[in-house]
N, CA, C, O and CB atoms as a CASP TS submission, in Angstrom:
PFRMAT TS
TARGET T0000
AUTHOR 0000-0000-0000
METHOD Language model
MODEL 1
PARENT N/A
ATOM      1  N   UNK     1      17.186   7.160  21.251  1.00  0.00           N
ATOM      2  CA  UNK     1      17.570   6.595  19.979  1.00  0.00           C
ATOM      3  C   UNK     1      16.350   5.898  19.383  1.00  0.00           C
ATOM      4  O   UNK     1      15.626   5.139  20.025  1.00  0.00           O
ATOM      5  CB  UNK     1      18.766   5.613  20.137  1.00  0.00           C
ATOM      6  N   UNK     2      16.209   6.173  18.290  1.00  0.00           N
ATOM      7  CA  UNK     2      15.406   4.936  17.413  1.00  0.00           C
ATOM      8  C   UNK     2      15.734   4.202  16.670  1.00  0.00           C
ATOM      9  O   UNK     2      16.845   4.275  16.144  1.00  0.00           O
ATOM     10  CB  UNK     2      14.611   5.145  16.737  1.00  0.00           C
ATOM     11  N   UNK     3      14.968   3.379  16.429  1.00  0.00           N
ATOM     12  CA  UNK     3      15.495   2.174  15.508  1.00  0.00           C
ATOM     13  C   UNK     3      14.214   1.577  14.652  1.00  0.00           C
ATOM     14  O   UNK     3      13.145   1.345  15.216  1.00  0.00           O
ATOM     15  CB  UNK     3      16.207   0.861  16.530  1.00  0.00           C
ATOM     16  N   UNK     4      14.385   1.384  13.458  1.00  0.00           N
ATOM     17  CA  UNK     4      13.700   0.419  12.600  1.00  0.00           C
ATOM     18  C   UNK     4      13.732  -1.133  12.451  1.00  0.00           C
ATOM     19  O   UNK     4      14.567  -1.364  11.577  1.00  0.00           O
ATOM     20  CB  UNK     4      13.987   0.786  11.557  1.00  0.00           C
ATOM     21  N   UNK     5      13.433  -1.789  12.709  1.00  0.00           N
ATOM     22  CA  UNK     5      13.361  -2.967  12.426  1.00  0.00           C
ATOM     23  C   UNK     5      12.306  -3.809  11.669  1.00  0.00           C
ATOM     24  O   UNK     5      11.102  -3.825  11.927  1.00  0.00           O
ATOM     25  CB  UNK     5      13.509  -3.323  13.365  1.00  0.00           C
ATOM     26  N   UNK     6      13.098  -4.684  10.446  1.00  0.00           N
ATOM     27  CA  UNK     6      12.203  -5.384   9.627  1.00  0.00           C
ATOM     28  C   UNK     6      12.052  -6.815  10.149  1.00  0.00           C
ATOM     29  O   UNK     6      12.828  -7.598   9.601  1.00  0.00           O
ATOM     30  CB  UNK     6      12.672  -5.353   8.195  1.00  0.00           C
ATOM     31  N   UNK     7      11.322  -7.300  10.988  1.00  0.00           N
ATOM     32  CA  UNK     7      10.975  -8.909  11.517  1.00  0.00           C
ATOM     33  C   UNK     7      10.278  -9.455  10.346  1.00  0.00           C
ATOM     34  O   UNK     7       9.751  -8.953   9.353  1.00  0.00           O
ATOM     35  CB  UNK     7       9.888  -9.077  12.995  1.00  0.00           C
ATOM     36  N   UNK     8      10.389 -10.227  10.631  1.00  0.00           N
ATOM     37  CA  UNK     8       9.375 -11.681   9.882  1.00  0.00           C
ATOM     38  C   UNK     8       8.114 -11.481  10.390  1.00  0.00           C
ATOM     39  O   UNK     8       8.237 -10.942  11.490  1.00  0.00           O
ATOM     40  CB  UNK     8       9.824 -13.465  10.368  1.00  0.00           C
ATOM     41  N   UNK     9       6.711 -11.697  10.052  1.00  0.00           N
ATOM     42  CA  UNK     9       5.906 -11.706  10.763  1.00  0.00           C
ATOM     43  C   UNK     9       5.428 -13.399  11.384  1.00  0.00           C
ATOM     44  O   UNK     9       4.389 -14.035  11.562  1.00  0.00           O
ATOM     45  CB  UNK     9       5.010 -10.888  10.041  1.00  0.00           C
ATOM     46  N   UNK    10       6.057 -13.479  11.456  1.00  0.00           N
ATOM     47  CA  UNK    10       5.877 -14.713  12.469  1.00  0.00           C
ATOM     48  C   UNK    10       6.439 -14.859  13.737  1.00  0.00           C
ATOM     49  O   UNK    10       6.127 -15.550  14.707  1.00  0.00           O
ATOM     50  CB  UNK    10       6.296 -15.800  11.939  1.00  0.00           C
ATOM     51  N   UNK    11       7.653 -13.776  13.447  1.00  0.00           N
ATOM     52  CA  UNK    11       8.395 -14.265  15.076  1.00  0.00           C
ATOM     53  C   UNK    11       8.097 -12.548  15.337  1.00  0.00           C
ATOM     54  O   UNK    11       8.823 -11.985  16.157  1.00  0.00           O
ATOM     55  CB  UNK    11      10.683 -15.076  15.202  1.00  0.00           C
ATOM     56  N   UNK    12       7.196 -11.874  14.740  1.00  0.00           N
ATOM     57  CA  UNK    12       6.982 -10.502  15.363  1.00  0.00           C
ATOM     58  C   UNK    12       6.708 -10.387  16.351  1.00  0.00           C
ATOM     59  O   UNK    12       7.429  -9.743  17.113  1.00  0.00           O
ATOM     60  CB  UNK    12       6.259  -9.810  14.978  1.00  0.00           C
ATOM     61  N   UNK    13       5.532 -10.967  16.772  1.00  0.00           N
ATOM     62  CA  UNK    13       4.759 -10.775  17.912  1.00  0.00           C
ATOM     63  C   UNK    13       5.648 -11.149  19.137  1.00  0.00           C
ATOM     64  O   UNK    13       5.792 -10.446  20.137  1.00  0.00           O
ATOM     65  CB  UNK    13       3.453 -11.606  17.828  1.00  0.00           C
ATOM     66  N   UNK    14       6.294 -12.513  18.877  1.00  0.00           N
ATOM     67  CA  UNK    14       6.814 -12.613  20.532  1.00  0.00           C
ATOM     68  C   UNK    14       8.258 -11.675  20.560  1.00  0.00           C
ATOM     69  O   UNK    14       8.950 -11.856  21.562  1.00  0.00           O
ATOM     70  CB  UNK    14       7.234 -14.562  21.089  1.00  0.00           C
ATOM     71  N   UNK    15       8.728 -10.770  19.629  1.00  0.00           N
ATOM     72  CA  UNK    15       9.408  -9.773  20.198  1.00  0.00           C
ATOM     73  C   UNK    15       9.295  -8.697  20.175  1.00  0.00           C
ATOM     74  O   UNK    15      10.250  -7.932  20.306  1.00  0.00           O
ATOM     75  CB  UNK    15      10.225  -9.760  20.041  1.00  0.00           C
ATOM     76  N   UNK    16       8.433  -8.431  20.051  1.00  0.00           N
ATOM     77  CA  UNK    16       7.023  -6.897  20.117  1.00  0.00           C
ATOM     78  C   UNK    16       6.775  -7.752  21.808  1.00  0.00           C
ATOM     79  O   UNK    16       7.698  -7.040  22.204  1.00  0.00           O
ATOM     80  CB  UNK    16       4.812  -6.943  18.316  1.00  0.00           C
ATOM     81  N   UNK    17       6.472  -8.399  22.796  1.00  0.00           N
ATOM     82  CA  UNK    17       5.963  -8.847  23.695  1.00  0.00           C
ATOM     83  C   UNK    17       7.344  -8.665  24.561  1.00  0.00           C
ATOM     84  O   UNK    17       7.097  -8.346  25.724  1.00  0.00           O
ATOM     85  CB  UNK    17       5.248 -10.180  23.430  1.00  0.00           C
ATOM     86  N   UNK    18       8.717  -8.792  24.269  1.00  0.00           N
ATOM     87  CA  UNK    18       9.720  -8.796  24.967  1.00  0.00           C
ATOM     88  C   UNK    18       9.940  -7.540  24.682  1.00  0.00           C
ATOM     89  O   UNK    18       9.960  -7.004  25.790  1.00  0.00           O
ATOM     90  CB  UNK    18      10.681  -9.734  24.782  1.00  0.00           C
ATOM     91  N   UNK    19      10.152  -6.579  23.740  1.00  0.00           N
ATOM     92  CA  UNK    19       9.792  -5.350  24.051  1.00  0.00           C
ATOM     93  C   UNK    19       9.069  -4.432  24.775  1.00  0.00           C
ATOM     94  O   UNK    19       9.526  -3.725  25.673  1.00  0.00           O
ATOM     95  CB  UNK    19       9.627  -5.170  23.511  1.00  0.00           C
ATOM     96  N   UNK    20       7.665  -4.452  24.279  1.00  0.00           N
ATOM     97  CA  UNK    20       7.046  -4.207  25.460  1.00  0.00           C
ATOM     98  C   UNK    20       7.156  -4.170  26.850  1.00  0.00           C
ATOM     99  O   UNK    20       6.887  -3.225  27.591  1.00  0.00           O
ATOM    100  CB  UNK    20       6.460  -4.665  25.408  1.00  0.00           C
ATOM    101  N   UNK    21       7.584  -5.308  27.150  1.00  0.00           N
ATOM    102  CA  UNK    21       8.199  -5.643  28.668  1.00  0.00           C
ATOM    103  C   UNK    21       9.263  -4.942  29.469  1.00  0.00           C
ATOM    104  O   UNK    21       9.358  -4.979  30.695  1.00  0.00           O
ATOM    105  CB  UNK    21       8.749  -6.867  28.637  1.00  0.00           C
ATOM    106  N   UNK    22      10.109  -4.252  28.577  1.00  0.00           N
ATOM    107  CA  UNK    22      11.107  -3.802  28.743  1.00  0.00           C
ATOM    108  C   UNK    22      10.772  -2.296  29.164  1.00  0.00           C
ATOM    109  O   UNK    22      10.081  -1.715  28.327  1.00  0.00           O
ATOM    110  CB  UNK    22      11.891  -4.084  27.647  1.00  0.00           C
ATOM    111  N   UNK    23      11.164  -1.456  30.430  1.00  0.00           N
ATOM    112  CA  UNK    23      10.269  -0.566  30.987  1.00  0.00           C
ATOM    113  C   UNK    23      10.819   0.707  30.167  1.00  0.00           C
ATOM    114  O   UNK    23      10.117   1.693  29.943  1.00  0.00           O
ATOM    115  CB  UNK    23      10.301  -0.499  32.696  1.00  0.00           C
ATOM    116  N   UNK    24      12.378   0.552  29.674  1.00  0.00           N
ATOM    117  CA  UNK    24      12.608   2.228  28.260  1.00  0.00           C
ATOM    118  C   UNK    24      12.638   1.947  27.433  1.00  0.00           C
ATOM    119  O   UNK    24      13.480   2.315  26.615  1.00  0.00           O
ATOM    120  CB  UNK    24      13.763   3.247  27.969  1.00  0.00           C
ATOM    121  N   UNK    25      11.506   0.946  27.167  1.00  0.00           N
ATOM    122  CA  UNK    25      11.320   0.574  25.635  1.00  0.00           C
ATOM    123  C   UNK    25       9.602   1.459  24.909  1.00  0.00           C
ATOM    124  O   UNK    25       8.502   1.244  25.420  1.00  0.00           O
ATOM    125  CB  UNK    25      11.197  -1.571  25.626  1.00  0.00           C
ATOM    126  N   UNK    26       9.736   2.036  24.159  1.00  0.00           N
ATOM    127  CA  UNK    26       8.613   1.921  23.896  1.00  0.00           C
ATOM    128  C   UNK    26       7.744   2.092  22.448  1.00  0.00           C
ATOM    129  O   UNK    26       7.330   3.182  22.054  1.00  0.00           O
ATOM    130  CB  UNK    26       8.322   2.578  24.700  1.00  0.00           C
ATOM    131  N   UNK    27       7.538   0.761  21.704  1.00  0.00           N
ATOM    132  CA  UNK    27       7.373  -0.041  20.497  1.00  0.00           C
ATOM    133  C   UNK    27       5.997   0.293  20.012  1.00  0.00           C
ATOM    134  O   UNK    27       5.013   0.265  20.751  1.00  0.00           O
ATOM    135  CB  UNK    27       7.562  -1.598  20.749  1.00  0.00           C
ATOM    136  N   UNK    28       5.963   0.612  18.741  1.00  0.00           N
ATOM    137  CA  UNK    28       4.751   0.205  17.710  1.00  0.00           C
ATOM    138  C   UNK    28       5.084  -0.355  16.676  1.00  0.00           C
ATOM    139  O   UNK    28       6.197  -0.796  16.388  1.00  0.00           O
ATOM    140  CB  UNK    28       3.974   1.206  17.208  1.00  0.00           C
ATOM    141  N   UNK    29       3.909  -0.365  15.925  1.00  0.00           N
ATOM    142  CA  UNK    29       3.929  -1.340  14.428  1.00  0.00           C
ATOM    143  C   UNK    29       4.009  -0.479  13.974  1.00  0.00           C
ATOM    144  O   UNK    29       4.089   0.441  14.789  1.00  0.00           O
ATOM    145  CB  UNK    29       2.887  -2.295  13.768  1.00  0.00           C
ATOM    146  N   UNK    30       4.051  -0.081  12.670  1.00  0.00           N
ATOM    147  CA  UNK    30       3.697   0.579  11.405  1.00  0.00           C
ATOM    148  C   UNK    30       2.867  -0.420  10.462  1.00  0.00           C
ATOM    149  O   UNK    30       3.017  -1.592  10.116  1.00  0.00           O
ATOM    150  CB  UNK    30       5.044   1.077  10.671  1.00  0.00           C
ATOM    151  N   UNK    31       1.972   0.535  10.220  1.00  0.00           N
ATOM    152  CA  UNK    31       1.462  -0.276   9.276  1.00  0.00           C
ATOM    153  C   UNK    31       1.997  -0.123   7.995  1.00  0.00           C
ATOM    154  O   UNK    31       3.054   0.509   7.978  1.00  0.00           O
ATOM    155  CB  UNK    31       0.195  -0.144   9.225  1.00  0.00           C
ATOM    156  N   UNK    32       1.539  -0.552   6.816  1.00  0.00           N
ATOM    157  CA  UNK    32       2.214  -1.153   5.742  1.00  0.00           C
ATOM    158  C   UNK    32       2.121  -0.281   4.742  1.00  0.00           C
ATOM    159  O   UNK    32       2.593  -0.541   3.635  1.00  0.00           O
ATOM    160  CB  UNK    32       1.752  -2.417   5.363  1.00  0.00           C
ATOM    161  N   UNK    33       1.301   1.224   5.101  1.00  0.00           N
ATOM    162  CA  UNK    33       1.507   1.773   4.322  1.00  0.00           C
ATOM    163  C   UNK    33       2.380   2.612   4.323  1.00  0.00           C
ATOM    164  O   UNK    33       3.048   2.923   3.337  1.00  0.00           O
ATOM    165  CB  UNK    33       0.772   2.027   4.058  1.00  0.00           C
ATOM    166  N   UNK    34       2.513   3.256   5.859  1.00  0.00           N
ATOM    167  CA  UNK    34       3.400   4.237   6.896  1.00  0.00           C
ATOM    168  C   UNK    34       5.099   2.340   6.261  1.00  0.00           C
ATOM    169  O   UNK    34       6.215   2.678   5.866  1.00  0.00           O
ATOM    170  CB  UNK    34       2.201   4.466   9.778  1.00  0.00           C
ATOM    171  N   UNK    35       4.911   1.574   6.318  1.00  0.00           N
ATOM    172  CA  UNK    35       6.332   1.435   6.287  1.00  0.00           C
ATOM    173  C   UNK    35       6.812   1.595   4.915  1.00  0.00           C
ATOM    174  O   UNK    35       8.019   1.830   4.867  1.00  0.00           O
ATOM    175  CB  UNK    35       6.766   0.142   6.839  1.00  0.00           C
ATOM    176  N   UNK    36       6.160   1.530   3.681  1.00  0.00           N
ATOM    177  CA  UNK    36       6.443   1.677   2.134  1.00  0.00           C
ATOM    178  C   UNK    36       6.626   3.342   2.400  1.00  0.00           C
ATOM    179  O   UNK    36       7.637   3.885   1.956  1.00  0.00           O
ATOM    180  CB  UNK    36       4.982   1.070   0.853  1.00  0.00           C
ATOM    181  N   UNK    37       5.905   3.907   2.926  1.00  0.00           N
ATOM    182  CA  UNK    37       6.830   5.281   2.780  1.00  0.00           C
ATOM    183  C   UNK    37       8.144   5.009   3.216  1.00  0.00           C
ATOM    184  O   UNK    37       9.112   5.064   2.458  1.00  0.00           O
ATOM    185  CB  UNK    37       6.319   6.556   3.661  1.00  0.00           C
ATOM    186  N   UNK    38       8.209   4.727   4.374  1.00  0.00           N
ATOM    187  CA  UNK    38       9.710   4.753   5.172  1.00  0.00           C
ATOM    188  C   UNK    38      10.676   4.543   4.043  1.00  0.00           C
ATOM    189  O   UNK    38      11.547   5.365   3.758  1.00  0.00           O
ATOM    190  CB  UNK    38       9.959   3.444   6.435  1.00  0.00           C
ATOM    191  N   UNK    39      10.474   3.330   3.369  1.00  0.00           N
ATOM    192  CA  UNK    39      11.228   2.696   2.653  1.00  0.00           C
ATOM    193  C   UNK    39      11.297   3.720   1.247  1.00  0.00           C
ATOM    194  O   UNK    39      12.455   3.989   0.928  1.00  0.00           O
ATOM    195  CB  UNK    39      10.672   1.193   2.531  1.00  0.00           C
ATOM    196  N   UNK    40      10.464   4.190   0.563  1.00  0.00           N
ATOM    197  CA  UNK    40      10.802   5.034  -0.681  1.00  0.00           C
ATOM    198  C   UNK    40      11.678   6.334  -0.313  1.00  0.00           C
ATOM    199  O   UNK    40      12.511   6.873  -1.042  1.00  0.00           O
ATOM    200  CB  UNK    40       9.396   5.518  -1.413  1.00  0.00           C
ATOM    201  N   UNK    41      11.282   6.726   1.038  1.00  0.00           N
ATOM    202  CA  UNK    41      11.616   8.339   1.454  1.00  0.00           C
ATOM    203  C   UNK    41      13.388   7.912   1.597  1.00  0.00           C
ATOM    204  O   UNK    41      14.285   8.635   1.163  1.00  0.00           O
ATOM    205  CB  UNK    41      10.609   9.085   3.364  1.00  0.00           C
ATOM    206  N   UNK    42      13.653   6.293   2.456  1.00  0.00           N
ATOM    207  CA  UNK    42      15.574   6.368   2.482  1.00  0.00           C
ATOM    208  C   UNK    42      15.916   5.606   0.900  1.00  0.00           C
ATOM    209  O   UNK    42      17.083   5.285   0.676  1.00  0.00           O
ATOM    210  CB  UNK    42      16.538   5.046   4.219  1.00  0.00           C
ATOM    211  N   UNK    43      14.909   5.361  -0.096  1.00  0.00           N
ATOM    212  CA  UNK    43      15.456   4.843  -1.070  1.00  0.00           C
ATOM    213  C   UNK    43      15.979   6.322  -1.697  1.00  0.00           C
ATOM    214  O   UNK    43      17.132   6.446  -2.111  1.00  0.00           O
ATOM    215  CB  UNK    43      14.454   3.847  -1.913  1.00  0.00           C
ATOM    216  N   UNK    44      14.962   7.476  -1.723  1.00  0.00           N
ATOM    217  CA  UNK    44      15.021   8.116  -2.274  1.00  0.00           C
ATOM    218  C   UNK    44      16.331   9.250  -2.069  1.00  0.00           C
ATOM    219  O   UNK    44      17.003   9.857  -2.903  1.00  0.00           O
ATOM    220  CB  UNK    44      13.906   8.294  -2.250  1.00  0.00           C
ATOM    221  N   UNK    45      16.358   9.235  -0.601  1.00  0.00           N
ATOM    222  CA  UNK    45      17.678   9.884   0.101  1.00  0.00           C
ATOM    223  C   UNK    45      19.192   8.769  -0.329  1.00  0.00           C
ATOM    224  O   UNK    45      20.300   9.250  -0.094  1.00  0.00           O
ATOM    225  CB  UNK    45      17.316   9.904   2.162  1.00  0.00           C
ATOM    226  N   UNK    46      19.137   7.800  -0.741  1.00  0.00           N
ATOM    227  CA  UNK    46      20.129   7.067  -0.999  1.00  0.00           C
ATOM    228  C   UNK    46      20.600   7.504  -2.658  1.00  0.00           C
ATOM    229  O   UNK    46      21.738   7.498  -3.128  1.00  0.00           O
ATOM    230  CB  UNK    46      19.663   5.527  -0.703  1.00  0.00           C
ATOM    231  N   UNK    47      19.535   7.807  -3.209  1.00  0.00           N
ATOM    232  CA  UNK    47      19.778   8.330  -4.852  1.00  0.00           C
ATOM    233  C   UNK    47      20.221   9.412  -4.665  1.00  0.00           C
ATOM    234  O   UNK    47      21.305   9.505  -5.241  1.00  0.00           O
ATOM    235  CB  UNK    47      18.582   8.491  -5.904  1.00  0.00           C
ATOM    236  N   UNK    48      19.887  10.515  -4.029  1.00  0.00           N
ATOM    237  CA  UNK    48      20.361  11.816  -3.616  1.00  0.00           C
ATOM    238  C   UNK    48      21.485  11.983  -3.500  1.00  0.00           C
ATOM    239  O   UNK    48      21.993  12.872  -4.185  1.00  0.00           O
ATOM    240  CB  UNK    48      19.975  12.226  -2.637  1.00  0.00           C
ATOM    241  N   UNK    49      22.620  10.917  -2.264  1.00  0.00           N
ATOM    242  CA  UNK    49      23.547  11.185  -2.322  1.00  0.00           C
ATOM    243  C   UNK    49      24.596  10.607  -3.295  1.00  0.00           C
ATOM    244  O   UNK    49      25.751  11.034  -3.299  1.00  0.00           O
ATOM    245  CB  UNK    49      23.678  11.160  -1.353  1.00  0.00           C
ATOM    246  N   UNK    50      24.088   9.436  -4.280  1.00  0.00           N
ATOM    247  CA  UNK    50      24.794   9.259  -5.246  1.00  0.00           C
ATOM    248  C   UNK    50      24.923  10.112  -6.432  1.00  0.00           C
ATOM    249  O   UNK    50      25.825  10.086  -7.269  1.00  0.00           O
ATOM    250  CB  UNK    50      24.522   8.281  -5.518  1.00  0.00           C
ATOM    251  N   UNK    51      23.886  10.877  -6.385  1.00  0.00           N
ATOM    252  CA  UNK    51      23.798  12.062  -7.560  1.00  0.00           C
ATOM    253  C   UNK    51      24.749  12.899  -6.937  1.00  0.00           C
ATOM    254  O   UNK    51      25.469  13.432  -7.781  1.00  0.00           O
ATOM    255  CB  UNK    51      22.232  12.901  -7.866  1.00  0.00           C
ATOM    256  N   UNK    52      24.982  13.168  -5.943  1.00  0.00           N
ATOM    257  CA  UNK    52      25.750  14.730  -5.307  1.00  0.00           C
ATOM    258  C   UNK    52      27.003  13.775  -5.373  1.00  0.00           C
ATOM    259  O   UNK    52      27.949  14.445  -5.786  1.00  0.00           O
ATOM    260  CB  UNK    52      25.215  15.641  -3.343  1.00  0.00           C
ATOM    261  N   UNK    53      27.445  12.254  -5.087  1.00  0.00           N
ATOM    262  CA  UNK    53      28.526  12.000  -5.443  1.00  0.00           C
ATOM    263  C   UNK    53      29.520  11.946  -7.045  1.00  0.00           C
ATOM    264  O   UNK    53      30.652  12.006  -7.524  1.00  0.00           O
ATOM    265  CB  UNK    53      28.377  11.083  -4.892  1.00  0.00           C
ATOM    266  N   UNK    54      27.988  11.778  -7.356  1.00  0.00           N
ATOM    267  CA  UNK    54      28.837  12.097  -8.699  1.00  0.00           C
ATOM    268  C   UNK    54      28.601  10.281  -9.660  1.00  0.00           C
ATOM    269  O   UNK    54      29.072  10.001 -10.762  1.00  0.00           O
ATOM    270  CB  UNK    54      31.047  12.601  -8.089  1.00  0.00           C
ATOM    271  N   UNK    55      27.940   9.575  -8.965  1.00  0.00           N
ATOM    272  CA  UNK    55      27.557   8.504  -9.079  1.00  0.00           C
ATOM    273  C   UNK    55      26.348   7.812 -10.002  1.00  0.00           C
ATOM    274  O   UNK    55      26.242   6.809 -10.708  1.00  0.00           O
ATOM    275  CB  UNK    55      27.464   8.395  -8.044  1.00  0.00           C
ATOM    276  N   UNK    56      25.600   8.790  -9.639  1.00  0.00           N
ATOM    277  CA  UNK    56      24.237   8.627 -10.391  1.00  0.00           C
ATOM    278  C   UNK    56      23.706  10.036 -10.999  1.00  0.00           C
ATOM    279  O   UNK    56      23.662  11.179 -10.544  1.00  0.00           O
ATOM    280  CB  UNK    56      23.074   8.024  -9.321  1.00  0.00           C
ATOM    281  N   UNK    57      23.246   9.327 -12.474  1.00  0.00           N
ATOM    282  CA  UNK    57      22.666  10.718 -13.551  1.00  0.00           C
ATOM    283  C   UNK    57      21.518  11.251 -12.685  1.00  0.00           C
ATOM    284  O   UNK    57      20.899  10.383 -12.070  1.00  0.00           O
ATOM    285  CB  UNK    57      21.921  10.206 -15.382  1.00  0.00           C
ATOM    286  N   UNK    58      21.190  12.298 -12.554  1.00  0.00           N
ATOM    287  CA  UNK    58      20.088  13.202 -12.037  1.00  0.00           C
ATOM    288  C   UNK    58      18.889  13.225 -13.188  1.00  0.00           C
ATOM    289  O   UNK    58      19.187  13.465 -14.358  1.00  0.00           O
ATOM    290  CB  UNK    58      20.723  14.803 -11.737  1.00  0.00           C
ATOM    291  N   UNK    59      17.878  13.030 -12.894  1.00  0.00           N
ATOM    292  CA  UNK    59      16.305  12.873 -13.931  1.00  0.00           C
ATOM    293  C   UNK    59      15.999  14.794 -14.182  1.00  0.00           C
ATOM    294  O   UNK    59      16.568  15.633 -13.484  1.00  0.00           O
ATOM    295  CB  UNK    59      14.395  11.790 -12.596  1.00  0.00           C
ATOM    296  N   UNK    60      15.406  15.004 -14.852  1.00  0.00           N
ATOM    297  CA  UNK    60      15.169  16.456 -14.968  1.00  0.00           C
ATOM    298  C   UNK    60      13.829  16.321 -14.303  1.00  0.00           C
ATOM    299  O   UNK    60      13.278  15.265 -13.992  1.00  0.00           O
ATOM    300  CB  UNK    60      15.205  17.170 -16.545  1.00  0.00           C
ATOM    301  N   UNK    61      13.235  17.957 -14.070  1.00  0.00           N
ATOM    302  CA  UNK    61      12.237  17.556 -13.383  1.00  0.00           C
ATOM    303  C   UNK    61      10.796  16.546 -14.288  1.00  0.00           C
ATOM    304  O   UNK    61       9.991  15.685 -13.933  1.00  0.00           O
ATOM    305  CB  UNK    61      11.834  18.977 -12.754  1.00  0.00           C
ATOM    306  N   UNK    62      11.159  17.389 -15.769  1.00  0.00           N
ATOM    307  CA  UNK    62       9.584  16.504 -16.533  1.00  0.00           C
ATOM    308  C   UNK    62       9.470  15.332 -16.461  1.00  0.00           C
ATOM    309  O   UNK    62       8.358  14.814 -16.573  1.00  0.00           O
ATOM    310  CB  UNK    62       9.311  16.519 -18.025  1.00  0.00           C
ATOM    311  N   UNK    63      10.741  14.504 -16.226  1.00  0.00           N
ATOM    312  CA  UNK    63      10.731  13.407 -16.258  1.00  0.00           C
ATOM    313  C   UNK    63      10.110  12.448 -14.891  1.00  0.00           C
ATOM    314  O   UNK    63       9.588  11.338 -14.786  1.00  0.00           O
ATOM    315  CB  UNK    63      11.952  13.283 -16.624  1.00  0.00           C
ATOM    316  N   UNK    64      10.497  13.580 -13.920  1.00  0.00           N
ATOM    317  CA  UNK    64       9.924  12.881 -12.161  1.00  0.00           C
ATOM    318  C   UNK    64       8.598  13.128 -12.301  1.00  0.00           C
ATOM    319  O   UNK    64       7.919  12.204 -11.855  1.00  0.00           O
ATOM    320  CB  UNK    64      10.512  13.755 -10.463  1.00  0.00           C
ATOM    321  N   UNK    65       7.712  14.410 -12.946  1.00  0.00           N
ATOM    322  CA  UNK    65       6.675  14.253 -13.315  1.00  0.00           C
ATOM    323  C   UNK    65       5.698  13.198 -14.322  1.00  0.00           C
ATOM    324  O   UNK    65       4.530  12.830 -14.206  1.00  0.00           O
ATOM    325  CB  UNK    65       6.747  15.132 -13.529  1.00  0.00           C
ATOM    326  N   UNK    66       6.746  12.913 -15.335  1.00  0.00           N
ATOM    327  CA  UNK    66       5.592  11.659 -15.651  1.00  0.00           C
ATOM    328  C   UNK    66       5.672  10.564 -14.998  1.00  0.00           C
ATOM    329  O   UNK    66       4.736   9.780 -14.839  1.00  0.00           O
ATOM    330  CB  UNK    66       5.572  11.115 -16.976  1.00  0.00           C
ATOM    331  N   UNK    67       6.559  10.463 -14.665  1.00  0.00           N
ATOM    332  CA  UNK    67       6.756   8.670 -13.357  1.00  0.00           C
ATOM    333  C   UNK    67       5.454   9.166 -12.908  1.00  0.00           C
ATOM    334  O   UNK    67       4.609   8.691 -13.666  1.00  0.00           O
ATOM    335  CB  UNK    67       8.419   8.426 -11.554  1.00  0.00           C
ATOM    336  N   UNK    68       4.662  10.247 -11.609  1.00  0.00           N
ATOM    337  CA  UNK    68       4.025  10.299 -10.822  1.00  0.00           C
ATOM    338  C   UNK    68       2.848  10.421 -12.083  1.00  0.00           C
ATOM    339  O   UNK    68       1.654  10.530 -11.805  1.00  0.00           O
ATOM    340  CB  UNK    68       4.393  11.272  -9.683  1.00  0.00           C
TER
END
């Protein structure tokens, strides 16, 4: 299983250290650019399924092109 977790960076380290410790554990960081993807790629899967629900208007494509 995996898991994401958003800590504080203050109390990161000493549970990155109790992790570690733990012998079927096995933990990294992400750095900050690898985690802003994480975060746009399930923002972006979260719009997805409100559009297929019927929830949210769908952008055409010219329009996803000028955002970028």
């Amino acid at each position: 299983m995996k898991v994401l977790l958003d800590i504080k960076d203050n109390n990161a380290a000493s549970l990155m250290d109790v992790l570690n410790s733990l012998p079927y554990v096995k933990a990294k960081e992400l750095t900050p650019y690898k985690a802003k993807i994480l975060e746009d790629v399930k923002e972006a899967v979260e719009e997805m399924k409100l559009i297929k629900k019927g929830k949210l208007k769908a952008r055409n494509a010219e329009e996803l092109f000028d955002e970028l």
